[in-house]
C-alpha positions as CSV (number, residue, x, y, z in Angstrom):
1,X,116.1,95.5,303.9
2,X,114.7,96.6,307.5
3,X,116.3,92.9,308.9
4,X,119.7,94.2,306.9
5,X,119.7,97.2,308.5
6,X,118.3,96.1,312.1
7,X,121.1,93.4,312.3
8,X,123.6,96.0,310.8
9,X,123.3,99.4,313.0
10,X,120.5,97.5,316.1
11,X,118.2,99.8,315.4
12,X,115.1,100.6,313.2
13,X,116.8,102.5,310.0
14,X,114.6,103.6,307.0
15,X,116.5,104.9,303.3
16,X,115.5,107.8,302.6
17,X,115.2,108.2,298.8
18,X,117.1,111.0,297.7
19,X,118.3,113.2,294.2
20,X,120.9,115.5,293.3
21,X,118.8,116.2,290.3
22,X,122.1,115.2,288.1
23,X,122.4,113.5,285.0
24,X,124.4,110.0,283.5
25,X,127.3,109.8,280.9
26,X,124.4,108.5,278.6
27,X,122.2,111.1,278.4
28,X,125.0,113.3,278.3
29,X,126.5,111.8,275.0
30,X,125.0,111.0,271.6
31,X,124.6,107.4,273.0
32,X,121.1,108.4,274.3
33,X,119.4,106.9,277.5
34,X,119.5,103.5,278.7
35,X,116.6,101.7,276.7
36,X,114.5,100.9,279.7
37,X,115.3,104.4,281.5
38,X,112.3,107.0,281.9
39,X,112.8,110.6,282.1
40,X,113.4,110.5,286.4
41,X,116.1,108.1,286.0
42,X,114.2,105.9,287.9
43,X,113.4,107.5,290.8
44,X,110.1,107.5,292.0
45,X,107.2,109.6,292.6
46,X,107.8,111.0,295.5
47,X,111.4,112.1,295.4
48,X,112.0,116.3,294.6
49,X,115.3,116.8,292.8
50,X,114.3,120.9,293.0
51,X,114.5,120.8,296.7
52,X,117.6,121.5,298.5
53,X,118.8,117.9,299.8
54,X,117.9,119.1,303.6
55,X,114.3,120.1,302.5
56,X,113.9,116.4,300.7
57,X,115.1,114.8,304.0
58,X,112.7,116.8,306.3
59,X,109.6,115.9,303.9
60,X,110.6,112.5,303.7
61,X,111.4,111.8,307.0
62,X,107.9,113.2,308.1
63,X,105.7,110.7,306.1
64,X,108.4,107.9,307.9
65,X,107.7,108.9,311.5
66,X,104.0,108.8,311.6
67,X,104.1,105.3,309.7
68,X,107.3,103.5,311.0
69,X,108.8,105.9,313.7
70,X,112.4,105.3,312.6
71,X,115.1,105.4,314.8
72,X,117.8,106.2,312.0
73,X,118.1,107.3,308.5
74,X,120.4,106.6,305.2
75,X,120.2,109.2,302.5
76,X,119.9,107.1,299.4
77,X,120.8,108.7,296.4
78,X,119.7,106.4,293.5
79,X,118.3,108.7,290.6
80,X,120.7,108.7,287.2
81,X,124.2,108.4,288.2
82,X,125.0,110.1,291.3
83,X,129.2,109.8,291.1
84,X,129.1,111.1,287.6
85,X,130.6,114.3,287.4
86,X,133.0,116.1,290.0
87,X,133.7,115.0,293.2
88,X,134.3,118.7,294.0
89,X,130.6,119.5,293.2
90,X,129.2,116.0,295.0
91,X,131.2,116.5,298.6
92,X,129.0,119.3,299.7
93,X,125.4,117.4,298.8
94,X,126.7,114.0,301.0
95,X,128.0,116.4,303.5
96,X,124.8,118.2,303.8
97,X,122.7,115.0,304.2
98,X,124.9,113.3,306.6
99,X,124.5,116.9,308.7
100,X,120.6,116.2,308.7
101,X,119.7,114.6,312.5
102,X,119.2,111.3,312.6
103,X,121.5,110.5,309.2
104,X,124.2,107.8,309.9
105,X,125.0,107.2,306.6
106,X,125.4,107.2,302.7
107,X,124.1,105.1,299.7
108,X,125.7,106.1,296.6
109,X,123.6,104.5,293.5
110,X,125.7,104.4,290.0
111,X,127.6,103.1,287.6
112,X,130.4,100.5,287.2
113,X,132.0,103.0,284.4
114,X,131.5,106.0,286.9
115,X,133.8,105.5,289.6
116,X,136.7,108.1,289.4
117,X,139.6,107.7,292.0
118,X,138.9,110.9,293.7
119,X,135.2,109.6,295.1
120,X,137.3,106.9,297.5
121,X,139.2,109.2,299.4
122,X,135.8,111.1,300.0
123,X,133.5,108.3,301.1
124,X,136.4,106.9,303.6
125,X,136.5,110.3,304.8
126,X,132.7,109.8,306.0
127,X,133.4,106.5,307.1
128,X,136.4,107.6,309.4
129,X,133.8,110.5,310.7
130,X,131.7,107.5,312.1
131,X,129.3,107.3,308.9
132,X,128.1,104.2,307.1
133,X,129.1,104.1,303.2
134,X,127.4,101.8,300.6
135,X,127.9,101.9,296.9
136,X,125.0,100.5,294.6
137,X,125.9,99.8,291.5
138,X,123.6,99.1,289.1
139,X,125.4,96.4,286.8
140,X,122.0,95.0,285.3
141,X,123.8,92.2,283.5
142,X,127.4,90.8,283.2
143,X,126.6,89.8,279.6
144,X,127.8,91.7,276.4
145,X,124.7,91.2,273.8
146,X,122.3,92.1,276.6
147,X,124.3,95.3,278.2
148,X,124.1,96.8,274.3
149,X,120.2,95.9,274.1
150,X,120.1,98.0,277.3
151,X,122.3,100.8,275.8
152,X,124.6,100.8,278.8
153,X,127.4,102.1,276.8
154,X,130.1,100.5,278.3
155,X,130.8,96.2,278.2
156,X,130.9,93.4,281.0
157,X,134.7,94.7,281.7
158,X,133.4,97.6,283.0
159,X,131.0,95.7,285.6
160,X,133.8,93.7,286.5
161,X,136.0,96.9,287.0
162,X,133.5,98.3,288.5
163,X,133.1,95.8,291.3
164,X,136.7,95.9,292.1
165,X,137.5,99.0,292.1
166,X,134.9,99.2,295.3
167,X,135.5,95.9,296.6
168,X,139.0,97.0,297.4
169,X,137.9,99.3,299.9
170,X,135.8,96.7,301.9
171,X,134.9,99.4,304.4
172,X,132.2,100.8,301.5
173,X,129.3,98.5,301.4
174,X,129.0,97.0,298.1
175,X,125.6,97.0,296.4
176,X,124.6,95.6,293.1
177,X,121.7,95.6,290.9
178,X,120.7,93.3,288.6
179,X,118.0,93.0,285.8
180,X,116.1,89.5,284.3
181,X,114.2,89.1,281.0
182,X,117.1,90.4,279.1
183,X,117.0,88.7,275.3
184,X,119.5,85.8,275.4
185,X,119.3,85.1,279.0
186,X,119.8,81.5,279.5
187,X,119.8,79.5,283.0
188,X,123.6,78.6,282.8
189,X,124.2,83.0,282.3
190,X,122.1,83.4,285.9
191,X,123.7,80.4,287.8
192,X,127.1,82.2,286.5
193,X,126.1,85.2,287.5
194,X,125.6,84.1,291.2
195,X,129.0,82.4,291.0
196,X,130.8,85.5,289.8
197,X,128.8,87.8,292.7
198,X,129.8,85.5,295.3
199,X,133.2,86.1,294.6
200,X,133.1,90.1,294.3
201,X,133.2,91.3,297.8
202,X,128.9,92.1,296.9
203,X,127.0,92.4,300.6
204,X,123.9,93.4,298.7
205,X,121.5,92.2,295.7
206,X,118.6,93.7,294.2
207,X,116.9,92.1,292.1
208,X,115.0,93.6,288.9
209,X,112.4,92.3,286.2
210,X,113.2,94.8,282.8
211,X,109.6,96.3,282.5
212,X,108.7,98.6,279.5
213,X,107.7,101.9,280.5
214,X,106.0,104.8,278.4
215,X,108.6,107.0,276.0
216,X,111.4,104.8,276.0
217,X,113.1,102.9,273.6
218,X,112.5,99.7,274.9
219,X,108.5,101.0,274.1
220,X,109.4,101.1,271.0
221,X,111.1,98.0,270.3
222,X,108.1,96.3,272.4
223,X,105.8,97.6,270.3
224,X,106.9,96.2,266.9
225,X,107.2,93.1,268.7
226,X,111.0,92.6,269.3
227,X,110.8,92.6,273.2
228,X,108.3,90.7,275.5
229,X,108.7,90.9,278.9
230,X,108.5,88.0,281.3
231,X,105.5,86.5,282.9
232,X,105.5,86.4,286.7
233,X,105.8,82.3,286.8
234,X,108.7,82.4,284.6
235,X,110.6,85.9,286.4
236,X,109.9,83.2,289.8
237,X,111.5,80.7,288.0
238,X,114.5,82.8,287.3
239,X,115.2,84.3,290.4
240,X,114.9,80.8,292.5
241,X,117.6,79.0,289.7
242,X,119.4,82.3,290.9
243,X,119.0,82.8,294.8
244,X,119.8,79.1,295.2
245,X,123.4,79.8,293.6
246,X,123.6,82.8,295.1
247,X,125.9,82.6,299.1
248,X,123.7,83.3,301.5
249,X,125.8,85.7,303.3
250,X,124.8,88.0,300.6
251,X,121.6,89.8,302.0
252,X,118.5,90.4,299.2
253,X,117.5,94.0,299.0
254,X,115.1,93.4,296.4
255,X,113.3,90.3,294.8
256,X,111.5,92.3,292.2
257,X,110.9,95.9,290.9
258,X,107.9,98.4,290.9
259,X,107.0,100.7,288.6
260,X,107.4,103.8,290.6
261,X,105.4,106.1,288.0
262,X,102.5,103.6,287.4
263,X,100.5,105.5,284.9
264,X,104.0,104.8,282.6
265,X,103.8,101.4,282.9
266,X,103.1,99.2,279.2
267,X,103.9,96.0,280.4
268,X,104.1,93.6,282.3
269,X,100.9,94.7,284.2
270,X,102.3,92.9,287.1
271,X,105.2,95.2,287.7
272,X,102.4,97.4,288.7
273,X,101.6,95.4,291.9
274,X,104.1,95.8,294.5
275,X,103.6,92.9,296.5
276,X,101.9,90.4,294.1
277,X,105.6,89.5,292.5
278,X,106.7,89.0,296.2
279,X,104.4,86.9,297.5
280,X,104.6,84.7,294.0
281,X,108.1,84.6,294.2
282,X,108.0,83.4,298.0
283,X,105.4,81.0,297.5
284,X,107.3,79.7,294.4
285,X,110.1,78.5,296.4
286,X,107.8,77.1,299.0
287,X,106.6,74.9,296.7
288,X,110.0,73.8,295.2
289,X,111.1,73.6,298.8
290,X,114.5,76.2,297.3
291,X,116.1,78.9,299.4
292,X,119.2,81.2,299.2
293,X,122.4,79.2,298.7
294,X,120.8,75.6,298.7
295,X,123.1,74.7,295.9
296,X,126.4,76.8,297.0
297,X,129.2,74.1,296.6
């Protein structure tokens, strides 16, 4: 991400991980939470949804400049689903981060089925202020059997909604997130995958393994042996078929996930290791001599 960002803005820009301490139309309905989610909505340790978003920028931002000395910030809001709701009540939080010094822009993590027509009008607002805007949206999968194992709640239309709705205001940065080791994922569903992504308008991909955490359905379901996770040779595997489909204008945010609350982790152990998966993955298409777009007709 720091070569996105360098290239993008020419200077040294650091996310800052952010939450509004919201919710998601899941856990908000009698569909219940996402089967992989945890009870932060994925965000990690060190982010404190009871501080005011200006205290969680100053706290964050001073473990940043004695490590990296950053030149610029984003305020990333990716905890639970951060356009669900009003847009009355979300204007004032992005408004108070992009006041912070040194904030030149926005990422907005959510939903494909979470998008409501008044957020556009807001974010282009920012933009035509001089900010930078990015929506993440974590799609996970484009396919139906494996979006109702996760218990998105909503089908592949909505992903593919989704992706339009915010690809038709190309100046929003489009992000998307996707998940591997879903049940029924075969090599022809990732190759398509890439194909459909390089045709969406996407600037952005991060990359996920589906790790089981502690109190979560998917624990259960793991435990009474109806899930097993992939192994790190295989999750390789997966994401070189992918990345070689995949146009290499798209940048990679992300070639694998870590557990952010480590002592929730059940499996695999590997998600535990931040760089391990990296370095497997890199070396894995070293050794197959693969790279981003190889195979892009």
């Amino acid at each position: 991400m720091g070569q996105y960002y360098q290239e993008r803005f020419g200077k040294k820009t650091y996310r800052l991980a952010l939450s509004m301490g919201g919710s998601c139309p899941n856990r908000d309905s009698a569909i219940g939470a996402c089967s992989f989610c945890d009870e932060w909505g994925s965000a990690g340790f060190y982010v404190r949804p009871q501080l005011s978003i200006a205290t969680q920028i100053e706290q964050y931002k001073t473990g940043l400049i004695r490590r990296f000395k950053p030149e610029a910030y984003l305020a990333y809001f990716q905890p639970y689903t951060n356009s669900f709701g009003r847009t009355e009540a979300l204007a004032p939080l992005l408004e108070e981060a992009l006041a912070a010094p040194e904030v030149i822009g926005l990422i907005l993590g959510t939903r494909p089925d979470c998008l409501s027509s008044s957020l556009f009008p807001l974010l282009e607002g920012f933009i035509a202020a001089g900010a930078y805007v990015s929506i993440e949206l974590g799609i996970q999968s484009f396919d139906e059997q494996a979006l109702k194992f996760l218990n998105r709640g909503h089908g592949a239309a909505a992903c593919l909604e989704g992706l339009k709705k915010v690809a038709a205001h190309p100046k929003i940065d489009l992000g998307v997130h996707l998940m591997f080791g879903l049940p029924g994922e075969t090599d022809q569903k990732l190759i398509e995958t890439a194909h459909r992504l390089n045709d969406s308008g996407v600037s952005l991909v991060k990359l996920h393994q589906l790790h089981v955490l502690k109190n979560t359905p998917l624990e259960a379901l793991y435990l009474k042996g109806e899930y097993q996770p992939l192994e790190l040779d295989e999750y390789a595997r997966k994401v070189t078929l992918f990345l070689e489909q995949l146009d290499p204008k798209i940048a990679l945010g992300r070639l694998a996930a870590n557990a952010s609350h480590v002592e929730e982790l059940v499996a695999p152990l590997w998600s535990g290791e931040k760089m391990r998966p990296i370095n497997h993955i890199e070396k894995y298409l070293e050794r197959h001599s693969a790279r981003q777009g190889r195979l892009v007709a």
